[in-house]
C-alpha positions, 0 to 999 in steps of 0.5 A: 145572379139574384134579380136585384143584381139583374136589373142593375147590370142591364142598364150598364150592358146597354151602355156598352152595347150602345157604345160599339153602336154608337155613330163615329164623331162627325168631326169639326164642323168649320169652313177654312179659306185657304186663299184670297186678296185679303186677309190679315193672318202672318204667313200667308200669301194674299193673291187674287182667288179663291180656294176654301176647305170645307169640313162637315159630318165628318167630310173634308171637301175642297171647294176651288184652288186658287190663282197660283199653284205654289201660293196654294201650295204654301197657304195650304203648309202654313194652315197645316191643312192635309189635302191627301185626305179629302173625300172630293175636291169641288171647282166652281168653274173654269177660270183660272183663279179657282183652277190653277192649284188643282195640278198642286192637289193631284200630285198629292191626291192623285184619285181624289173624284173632282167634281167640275161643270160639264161643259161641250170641249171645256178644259175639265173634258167633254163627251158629246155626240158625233153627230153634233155638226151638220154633214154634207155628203157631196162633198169628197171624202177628203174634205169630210171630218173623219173621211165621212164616218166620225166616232159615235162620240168625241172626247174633249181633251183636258189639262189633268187627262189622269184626273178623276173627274166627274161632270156635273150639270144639274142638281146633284147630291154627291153624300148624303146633305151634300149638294152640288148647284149648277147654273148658267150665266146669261150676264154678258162677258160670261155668257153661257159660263157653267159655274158650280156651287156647294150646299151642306146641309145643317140644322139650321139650313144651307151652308153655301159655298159660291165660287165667283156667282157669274151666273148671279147669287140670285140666280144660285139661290133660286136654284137651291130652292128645291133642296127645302132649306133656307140658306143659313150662310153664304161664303165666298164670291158674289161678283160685284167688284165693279158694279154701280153702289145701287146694283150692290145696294139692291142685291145686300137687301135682297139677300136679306130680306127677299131670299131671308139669308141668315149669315153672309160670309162674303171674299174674293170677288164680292168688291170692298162696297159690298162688303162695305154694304152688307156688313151695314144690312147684315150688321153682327149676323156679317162674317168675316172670311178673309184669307186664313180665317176658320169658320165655325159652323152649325 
């Protein structure tokens, strides 16, 4: 081959070779609400609850189940949403509006990993130390827990005791720019409640799912600090449903102006006056994310 031929076949073999190399397609990058109360989309089921699948760099992820098992089953058909194909399933925290569909998942997916709050004998199971109680070693072996020599560690039992379920209790990574948060609450009538929520990294920060924020959204964001992103979109429950016009009014200014969030996308138990207040403080940076709506995300 003259040079001439030579150089003009080289751009063409690199093309070829970067192409074998080239990265797969990351996907669709969107957040689909599979259910809730509200929504105006024919055909699918409005109920109290939350359940939202997440789709990004090519991971599809199922943040909570909702209330009803075969409404969640349903709204799942008649989105056309596969869930024997998921990479992991997230639930945010025990109460049954987020849990009750995961025995639909597991009949469909039974060894997807399902990511849970770690929680001492929580429905999800536990593992915590055998010496957690105290002992008193007058007592006749017949009144001492395990004649006087328990296990070195007790298994709590769980509602899915062949599901794949992994703890989690502090910030984890799960893939690479996904997160999972996890926080307490201290507001009283969830005390000590463990609740987890997911942030996805993207070019313009976070992407953050919250299940019902018992714990307080603040409180989320303030632990996602570490992570080094602003949050660029908000989805799911803030828990304001019965909270006085100035404790929602407070917390839709402070998401925007303290914490600097750039979209909100709020559902489930967020209230109608707060979705009301935002949609005012938010103005067109306000998303709506009712039951059956397709998000598409940066």
């Amino acid at each position: 081959m003259r040079a001439r031929e030579l150089w003009f076949a080289l751009p063409l073999a690199c093309i070829l070779v970067s192409g074998l190399h080239a990265s797969p397609n990351p996907g669709p990058h969107r957040v689909t609400i599979l259910y809730d109360a509200f929504g105006g989309r024919p055909g699918l089921i409005r109920d109290w609850g939350f359940a939202a699948l997440v789709e990004y760099g090519g991971k599809r992820i199922l943040f909570d189940t909702g209330n009803n098992a075969a409404i969640f089953s349903r709204n799942v058909r008649a989105l056309g949403v596969d869930l024997s194909h998921l990479d992991f399933v997230v639930i945010s925290h025990r109460h049954g509006d987020h849990t009750s569909g995961l025995s639909h998942v597991l009949r469909l997916n039974p060894k997807v990993k399902v990511y849970a709050p770690r929680e001492a004998f929580g429905e999800f199971g536990s593992a915590i130390p055998g010496s957690f109680y105290r002992r008193d070693e007058t007592l006749p072996d017949s009144m001492r827990y395990f004649a006087g020599s328990p296990p070195a560690e007790f298994a709590g039992g769980t509602v899915w005791p062949k599901a794949n379920i992994q703890w989690i209790d502090s910030l984890t990574e799960v893939a690479p720019g996904v997160t999972i948060i996890s926080t307490v609450s201290r507001t009283p009538g969830t005390l000590e409640l463990r609740e987890l929520s997911l942030a996805v990294r993207g070019p313009e920060g976070l992407v953050l799912l919250v299940g019902c924020s018992h714990p307080g959204v603040e409180t989320i964001l303030e632990a996602s600090r570490p992570l080094g992103q602003p949050v660029n979109l908000i989805f799911g429950g803030l828990h304001l449903p019965a909270a006085a016009d100035t404790t929602v009014a407070r917390i839709a200014s402070s998401l925007k102006d303290r914490w600097a969030v750039a979209r909100v996308a709020p559902g489930h138990c967020t209230g109608e006056p707060a979705f009301a207040a935002l949609r005012r403080i938010f103005g067109d940076r306000y998303v709506y994310a009712g039951l059956g709506t397709v998000i598409q995300v940066p």
